[in-house]
MIKOLRO-661600 format. One line per field, with one value per residue (C-alpha): x negated, y, z negated; residue number from 1. Coordinates in Angstrom, 2 decimals. Each point is the difference from the previous one (the first is absolute). Layout:
<atoms>
xx: X; ...
yy: Y; ...
zz: Z; ...
resi: NUM; ...
</atoms>
This chain:
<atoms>
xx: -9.92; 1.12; 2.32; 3.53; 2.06; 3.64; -0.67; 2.94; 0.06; 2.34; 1.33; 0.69; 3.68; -0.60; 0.80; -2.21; -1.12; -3.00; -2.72; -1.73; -3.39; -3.94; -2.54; -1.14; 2.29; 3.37; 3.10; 0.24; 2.34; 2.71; 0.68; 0.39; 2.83; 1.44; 0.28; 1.55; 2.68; 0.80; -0.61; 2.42; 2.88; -0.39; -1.44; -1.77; -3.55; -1.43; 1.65; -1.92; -3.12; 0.57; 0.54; -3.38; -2.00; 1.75; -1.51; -3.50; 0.04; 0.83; -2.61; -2.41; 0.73; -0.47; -3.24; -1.61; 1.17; -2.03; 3.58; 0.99; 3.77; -0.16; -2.35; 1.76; 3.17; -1.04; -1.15; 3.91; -1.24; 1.30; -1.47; -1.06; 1.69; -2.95; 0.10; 3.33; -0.25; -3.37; 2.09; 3.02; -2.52; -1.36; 3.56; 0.26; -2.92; -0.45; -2.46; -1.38; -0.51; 2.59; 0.83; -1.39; -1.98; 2.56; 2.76; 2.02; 1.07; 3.40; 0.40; 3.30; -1.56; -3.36; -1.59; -3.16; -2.58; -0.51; 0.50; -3.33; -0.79; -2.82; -0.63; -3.25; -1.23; 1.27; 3.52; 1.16; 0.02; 3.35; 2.82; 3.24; 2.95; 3.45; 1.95; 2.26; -3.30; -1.39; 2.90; 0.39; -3.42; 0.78; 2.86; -1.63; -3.21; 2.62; 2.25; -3.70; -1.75; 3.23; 0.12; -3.41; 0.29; 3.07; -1.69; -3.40; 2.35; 2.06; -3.77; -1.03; 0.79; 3.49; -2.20; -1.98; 3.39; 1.58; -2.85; -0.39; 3.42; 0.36; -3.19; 1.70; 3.47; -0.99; -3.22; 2.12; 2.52; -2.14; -1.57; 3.14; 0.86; -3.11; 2.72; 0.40; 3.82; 0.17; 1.91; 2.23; 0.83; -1.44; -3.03; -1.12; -2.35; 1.99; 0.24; 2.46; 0.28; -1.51; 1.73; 1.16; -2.80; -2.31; 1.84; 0.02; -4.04; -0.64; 2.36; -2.24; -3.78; 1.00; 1.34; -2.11; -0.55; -0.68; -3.60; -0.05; 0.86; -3.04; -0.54; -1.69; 0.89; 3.90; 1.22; -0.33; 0.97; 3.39; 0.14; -0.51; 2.22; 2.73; -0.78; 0.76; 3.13; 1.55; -0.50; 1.57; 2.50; 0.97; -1.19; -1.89; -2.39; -3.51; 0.17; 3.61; -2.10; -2.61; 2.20; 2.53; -0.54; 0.48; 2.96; 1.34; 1.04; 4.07; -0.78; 4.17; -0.18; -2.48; -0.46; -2.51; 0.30; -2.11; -0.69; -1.31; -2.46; -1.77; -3.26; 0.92; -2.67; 0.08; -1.65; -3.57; -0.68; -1.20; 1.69; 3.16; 2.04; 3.53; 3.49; 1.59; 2.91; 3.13; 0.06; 2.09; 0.13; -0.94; 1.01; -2.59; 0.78; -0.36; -3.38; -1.48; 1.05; -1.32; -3.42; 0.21; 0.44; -2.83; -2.83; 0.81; 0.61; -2.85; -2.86; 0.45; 0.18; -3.56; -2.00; 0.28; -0.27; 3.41; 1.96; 0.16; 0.49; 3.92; -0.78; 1.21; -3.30; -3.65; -3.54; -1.44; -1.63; 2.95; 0.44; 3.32; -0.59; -0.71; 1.18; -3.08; 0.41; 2.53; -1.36; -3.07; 2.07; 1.87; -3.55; -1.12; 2.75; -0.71; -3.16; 0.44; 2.96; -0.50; 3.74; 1.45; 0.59; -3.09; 1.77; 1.48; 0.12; 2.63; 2.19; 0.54; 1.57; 2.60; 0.57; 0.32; 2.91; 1.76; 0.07; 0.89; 3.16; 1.28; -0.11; 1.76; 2.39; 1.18; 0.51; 2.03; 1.66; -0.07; 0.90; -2.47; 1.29; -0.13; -3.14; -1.97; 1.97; -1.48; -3.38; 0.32; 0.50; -2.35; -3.36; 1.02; 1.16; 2.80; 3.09; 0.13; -3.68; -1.40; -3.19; 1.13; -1.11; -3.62; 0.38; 1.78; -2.07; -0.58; 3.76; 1.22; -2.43; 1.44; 3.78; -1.04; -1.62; 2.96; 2.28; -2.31; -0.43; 3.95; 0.14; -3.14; 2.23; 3.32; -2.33; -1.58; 3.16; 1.17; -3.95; -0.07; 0.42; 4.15; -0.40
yy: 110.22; -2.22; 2.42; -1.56; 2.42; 0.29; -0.80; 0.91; -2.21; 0.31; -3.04; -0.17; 0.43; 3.35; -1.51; 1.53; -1.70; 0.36; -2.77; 0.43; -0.51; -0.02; 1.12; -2.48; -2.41; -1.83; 1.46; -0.83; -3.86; 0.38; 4.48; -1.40; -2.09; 2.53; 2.77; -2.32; -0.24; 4.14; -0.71; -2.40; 2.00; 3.15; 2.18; 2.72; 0.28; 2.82; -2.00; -3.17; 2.45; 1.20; -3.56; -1.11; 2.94; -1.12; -2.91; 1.39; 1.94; -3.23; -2.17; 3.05; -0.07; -3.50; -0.12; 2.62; -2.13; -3.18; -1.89; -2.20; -0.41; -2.98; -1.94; 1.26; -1.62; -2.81; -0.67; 0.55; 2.91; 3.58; 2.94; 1.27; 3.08; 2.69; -1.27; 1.26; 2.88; 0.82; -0.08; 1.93; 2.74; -0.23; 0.64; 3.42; 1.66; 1.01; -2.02; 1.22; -3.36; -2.26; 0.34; -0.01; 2.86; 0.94; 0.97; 2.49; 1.85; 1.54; 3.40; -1.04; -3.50; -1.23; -2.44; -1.66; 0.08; 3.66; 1.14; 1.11; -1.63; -2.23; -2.17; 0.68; -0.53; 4.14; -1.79; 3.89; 1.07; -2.97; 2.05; -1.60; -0.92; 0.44; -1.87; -1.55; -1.15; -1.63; -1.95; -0.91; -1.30; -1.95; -2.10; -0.62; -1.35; -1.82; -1.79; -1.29; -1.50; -1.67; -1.01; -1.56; -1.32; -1.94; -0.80; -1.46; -1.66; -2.41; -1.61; -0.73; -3.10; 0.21; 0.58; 3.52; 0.80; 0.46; 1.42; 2.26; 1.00; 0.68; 2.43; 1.88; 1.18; 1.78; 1.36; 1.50; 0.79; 2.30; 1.30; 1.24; 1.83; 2.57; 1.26; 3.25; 1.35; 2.57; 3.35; 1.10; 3.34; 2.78; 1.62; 3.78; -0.62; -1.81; 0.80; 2.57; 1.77; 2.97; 2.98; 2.18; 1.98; -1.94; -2.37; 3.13; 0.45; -3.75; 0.29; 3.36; -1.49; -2.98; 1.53; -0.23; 3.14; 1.12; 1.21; -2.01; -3.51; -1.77; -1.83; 1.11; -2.93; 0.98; -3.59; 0.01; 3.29; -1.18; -3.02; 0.96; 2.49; -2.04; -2.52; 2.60; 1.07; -3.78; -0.75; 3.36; -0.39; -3.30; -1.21; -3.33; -1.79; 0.03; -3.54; 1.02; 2.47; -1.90; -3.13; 2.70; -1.24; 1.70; -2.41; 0.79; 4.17; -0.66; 1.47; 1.68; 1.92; 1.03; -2.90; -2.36; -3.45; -1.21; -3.86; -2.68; -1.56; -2.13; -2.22; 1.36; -1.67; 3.37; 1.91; -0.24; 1.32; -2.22; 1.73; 0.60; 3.18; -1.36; 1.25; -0.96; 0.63; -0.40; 0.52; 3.49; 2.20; 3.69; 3.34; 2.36; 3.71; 0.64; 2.52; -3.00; -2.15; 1.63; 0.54; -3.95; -1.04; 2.81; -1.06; -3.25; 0.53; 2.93; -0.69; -3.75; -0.84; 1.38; -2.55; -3.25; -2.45; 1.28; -1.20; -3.38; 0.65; 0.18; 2.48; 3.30; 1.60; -1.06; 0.84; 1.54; -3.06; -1.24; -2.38; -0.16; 2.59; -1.84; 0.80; 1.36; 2.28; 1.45; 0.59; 1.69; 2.47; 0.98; -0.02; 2.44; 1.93; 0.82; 0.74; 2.96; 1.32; 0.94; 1.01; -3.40; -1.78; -2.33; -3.39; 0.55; -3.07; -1.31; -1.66; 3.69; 0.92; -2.61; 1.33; 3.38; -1.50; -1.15; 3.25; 1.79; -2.41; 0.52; 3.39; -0.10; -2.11; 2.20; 2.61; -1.70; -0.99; -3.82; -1.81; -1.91; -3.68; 1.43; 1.88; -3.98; -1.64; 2.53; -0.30; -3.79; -0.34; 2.35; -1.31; -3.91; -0.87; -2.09; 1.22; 0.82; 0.58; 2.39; 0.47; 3.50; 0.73; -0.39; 2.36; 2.91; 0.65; 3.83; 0.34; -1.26; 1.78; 3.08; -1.21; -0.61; 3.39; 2.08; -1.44; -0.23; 4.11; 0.30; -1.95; 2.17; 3.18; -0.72; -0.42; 3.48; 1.64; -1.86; 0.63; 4.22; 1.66; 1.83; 3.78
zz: 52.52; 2.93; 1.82; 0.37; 2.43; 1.97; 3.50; 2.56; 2.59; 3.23; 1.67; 4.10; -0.23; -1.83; -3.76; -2.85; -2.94; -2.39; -1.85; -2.87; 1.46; -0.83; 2.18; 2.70; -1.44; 0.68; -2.16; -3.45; 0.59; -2.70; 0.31; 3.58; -1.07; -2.65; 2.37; 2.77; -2.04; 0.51; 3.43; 0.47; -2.31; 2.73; -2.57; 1.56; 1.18; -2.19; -2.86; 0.56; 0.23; -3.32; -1.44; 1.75; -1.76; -3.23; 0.47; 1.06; -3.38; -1.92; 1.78; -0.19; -3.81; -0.31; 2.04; -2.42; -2.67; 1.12; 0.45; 2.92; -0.31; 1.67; -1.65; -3.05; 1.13; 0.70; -3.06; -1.40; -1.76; 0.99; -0.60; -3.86; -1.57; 0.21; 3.87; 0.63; -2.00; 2.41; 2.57; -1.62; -0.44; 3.34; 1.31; -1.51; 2.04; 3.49; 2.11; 3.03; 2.86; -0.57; 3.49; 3.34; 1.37; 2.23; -2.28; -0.04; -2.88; -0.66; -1.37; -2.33; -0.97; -2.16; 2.46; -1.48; 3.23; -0.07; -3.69; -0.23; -3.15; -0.40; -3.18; -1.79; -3.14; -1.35; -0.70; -1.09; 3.75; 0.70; 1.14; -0.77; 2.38; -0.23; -1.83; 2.75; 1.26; -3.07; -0.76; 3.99; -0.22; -3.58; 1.74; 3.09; -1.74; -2.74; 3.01; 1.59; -2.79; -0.94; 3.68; 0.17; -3.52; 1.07; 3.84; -1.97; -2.74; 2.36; 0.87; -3.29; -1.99; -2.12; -3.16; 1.07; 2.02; -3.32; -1.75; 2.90; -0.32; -3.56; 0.22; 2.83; -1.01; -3.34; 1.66; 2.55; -2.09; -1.99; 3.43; 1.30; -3.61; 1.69; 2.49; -0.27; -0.44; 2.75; -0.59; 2.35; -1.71; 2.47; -0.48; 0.12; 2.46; 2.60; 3.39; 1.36; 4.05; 0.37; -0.36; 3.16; -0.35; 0.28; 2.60; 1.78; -0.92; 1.64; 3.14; 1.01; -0.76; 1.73; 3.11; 3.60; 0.20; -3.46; -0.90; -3.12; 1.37; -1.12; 3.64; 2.63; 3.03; 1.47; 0.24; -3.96; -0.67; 2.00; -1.30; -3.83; 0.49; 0.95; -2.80; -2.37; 1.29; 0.88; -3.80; -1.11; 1.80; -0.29; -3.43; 1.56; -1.75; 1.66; 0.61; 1.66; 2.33; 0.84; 0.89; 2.26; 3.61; 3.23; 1.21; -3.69; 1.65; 1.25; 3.93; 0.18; -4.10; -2.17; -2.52; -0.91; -1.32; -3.00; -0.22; -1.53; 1.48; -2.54; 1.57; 3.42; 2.60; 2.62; -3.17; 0.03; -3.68; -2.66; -2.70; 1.58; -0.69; -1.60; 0.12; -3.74; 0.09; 2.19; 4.40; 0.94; 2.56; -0.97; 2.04; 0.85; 0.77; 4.00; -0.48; -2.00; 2.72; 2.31; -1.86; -0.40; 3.55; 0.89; -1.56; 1.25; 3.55; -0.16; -2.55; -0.67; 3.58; 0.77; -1.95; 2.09; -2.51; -2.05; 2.93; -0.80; -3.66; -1.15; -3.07; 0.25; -1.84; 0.74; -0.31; 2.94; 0.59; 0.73; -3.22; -2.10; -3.04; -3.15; -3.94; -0.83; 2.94; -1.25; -3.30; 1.50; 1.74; -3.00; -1.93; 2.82; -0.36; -4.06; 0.91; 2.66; -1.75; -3.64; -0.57; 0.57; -3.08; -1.16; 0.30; 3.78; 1.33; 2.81; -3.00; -1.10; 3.27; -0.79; -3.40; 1.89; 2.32; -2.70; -1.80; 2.81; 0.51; -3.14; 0.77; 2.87; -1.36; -2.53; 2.54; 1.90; -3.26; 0.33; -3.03; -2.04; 1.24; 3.99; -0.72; -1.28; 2.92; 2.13; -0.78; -0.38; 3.36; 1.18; -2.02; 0.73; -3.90; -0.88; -0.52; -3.92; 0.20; -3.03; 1.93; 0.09; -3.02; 0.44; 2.58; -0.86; -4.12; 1.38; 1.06; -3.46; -1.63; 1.13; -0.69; -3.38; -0.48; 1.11; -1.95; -2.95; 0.56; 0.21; -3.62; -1.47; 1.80; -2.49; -3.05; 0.96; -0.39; -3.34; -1.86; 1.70; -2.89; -0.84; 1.28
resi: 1; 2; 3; 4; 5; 6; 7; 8; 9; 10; 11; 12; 13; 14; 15; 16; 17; 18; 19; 20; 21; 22; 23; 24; 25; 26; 27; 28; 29; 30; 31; 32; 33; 34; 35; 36; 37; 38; 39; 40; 41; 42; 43; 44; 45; 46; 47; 48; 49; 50; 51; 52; 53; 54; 55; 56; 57; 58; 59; 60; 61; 62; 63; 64; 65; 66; 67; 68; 69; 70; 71; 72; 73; 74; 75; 76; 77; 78; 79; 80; 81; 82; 83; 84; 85; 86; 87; 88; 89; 90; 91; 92; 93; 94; 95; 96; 97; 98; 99; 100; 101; 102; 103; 104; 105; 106; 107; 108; 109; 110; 111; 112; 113; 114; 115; 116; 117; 118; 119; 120; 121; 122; 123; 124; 125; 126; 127; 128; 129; 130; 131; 132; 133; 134; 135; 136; 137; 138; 139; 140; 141; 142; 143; 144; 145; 146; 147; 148; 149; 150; 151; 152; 153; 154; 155; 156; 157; 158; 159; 160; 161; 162; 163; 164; 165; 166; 167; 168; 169; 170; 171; 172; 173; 174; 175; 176; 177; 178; 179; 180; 181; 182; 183; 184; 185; 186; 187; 188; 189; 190; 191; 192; 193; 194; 195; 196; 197; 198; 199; 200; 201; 202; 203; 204; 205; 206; 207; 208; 209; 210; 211; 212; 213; 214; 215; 216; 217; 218; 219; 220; 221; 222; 223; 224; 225; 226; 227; 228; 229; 230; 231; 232; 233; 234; 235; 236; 237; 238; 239; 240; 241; 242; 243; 244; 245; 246; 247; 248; 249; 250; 251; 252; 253; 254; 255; 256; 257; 258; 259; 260; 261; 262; 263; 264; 265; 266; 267; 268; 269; 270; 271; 272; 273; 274; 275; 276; 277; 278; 279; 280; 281; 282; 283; 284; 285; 286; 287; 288; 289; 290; 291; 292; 293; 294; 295; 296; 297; 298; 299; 300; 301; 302; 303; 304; 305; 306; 307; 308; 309; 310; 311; 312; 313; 314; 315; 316; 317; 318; 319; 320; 321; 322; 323; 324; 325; 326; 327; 328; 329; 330; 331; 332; 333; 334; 335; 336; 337; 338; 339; 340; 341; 342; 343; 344; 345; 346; 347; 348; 349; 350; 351; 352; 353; 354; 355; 356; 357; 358; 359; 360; 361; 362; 363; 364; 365; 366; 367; 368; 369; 370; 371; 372; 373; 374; 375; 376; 377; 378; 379; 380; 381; 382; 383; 384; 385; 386; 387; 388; 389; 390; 391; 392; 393; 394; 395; 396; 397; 398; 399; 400; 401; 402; 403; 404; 405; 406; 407; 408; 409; 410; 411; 412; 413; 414; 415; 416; 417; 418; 419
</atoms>
């Protein structure tokens, strides 16, 4: 099978955009032109990645299939029914190489390059995806064949323009009635913080000086140390984290700002780490301070080739530290310490900062309106944001628990049997 993939590509000025590519070949014309149009609406750059290995699958599909859309089109006939459902089908699986070798994956998001799934003829061994991700796929594959349908049509004489035409909107009509409805009631299994103990568990294997941190050099002891305990106490994303440069640190109070700094052309990264949601400034306590501007004025500053990169946290080569970076730390981590929960990944440690808040917040007795301004303002959401939610499941869990123990309490006493 002729292997259609995502390739990011990075301009000069520090823009990043993908093409739906072959090897040792030019990008595929008209996904050129399709995803252009993302490009040129601002949309973000690990969007237009997933759109180009949409498209990879569909071509990929088609390939197999012994069907050249193109020729096909300009013919002024579109694509049969058992075509599209092929490719409906296709959609529902995980496929390992849709994008470049060098991608990263996430460890909240399915990303297609490294899904570890590779089709072979034992069709029991597909592993499904997600719903949200089937039916993203669906639309994105929907909106480009009735993009290239229409692009081929206005070439072709008026008679296989209609023809064309009249083939395409039921087709795709029934194509898009695949799309999955997507649930968003919560599930049983969805991620929560960790609990104090165990945030208490992580904060002691990860310390320096503590004989189960699974590192042996000091700069990354220090350094993965600090990761740790920026993101628990702050609630960042990792993309926040890794985008946190040093002129970022206010030099007269102990705050940070966190920006956006989409296709910035000082970072270096391909895949560049992303801040999503809105710039703020964020206090730091003065010990974490102080541990901040330490490792950079102490550890940092001894590898040479770190001084003329703005990030806060690098490699000790020097290099800005990418997503998967993160994600190998937190991997590492799992593996040296058996007690920390399975899926600990640096997504959980903003889970674990939102729990916490809440906490706090009904300590200090803050209503429920002050208590979602609050927090709001602190994670970079809108105002009236119910991102909250998806953040605090172990917190309401427990709300929901006591009270449901102080209903099953006044039925105890009306069942107990008259003395």
């Amino acid at each position: 099978m002729t292997r259609f993939y995502a390739k990011r590509v990075r301009f000069r000025n520090g823009e990043r955009h993908s093409v739906l590519q072959v090897p040792h070949g030019l990008p595929v014309h008209e996904a050129t032109l399709f995803l252009s149009k993302f490009r040129k609406k601002g949309r973000a750059a690990n969007t237009i990645h997933f759109v180009c290995g949409c498209l990879a699958l569909l071509y990929r599909e088609l390939h197999a299939a012994k069907v050249d859309l193109l020729e096909r089109l300009y013919k002024g006939e579109f694509l049969s029914v058992p075509e599209l459902e092929r490719l409906a089908s296709a959609a529902q699986y995980r496929v390992d190489d849709l994008g470049d070798s060098d991608e990263e994956p996430s460890s909240n998001v399915i990303h297609f390059a490294r899904i570890g799934f590779r089709r072979t003829g034992n069709q029991s061994q597909r592993v499904p995806v997600e719903a949200g991700t089937q039916a993203s796929r669906l639309r994105y594959m929907a909106d480009f064949l009735e993009f290239v349908s229409g692009y081929v049509g206005a070439t072709l004489p008026l008679a296989q323009r209609e023809k064309l035409a009249r083939e395409t909107a039921p087709a795709l009509k029934a194509f898009r009635a695949h799309v999955p409805s997507v649930s968003k009631r919560a599930k049983l299994d969805s991620r929560v913080g960790l609990s104090k103990e165990e945030q208490q568990r992580l904060v002691q294997v990860v310390h320096p000086d503590s004989q189960g941190n699974p590192w042996t050099r000091g700069f990354v002891r220090q350094r993965n140390w600090l990761i740790v305990v920026v993101l628990l106490a702050t609630g960042m994303r990792r993309g926040e984290l890794l985008g946190l440069q040093i002129g970022d640190i206010y030099s007269n109070q102990p705050k940070l700002r966190i920006l956006r700094r989409a296709d910035a052309p000082e970072d270096s990264r391909r895949i560049q780490p992303n801040t999503k949601t809105h710039d703020r400034a964020v206090e730091l306590s003065p010990a974490i301070m102080r541990a901040l501007w330490g490792h950079i004025n102490r550890e940092r500053r001894q590898i040479k080739s770190a001084r003329k990169v703005p990030q806060i946290f690098v490699s000790d080569e020097g290099e800005p530290l990418s997503l998967a970076s993160i994600d190998k730390i937190f991997q590492q981590l799992r593996q040296a310490c058996p007690g920390l929960p399975v899926k600990l990944t640096s997504h959980v440690m903003r889970h674990t900062w939102n729990e916490r808040f809440s906490e706090q917040a009904e300590t200090l007795g803050l209503t429920a309106t002050d208590e979602e301004r609050a927090r709001n303002e602190q994670q970079g959401w809108s105002d009236g944001s119910k991102m909250a939610a998806n953040y605090t499941r172990r917190r309401t869990a427990q709300k929901g628990r006591e009270i449901s123990l102080k209903i099953q309490e006044e039925l105890d006493a009306q069942i107990r049997p008259a003395k």
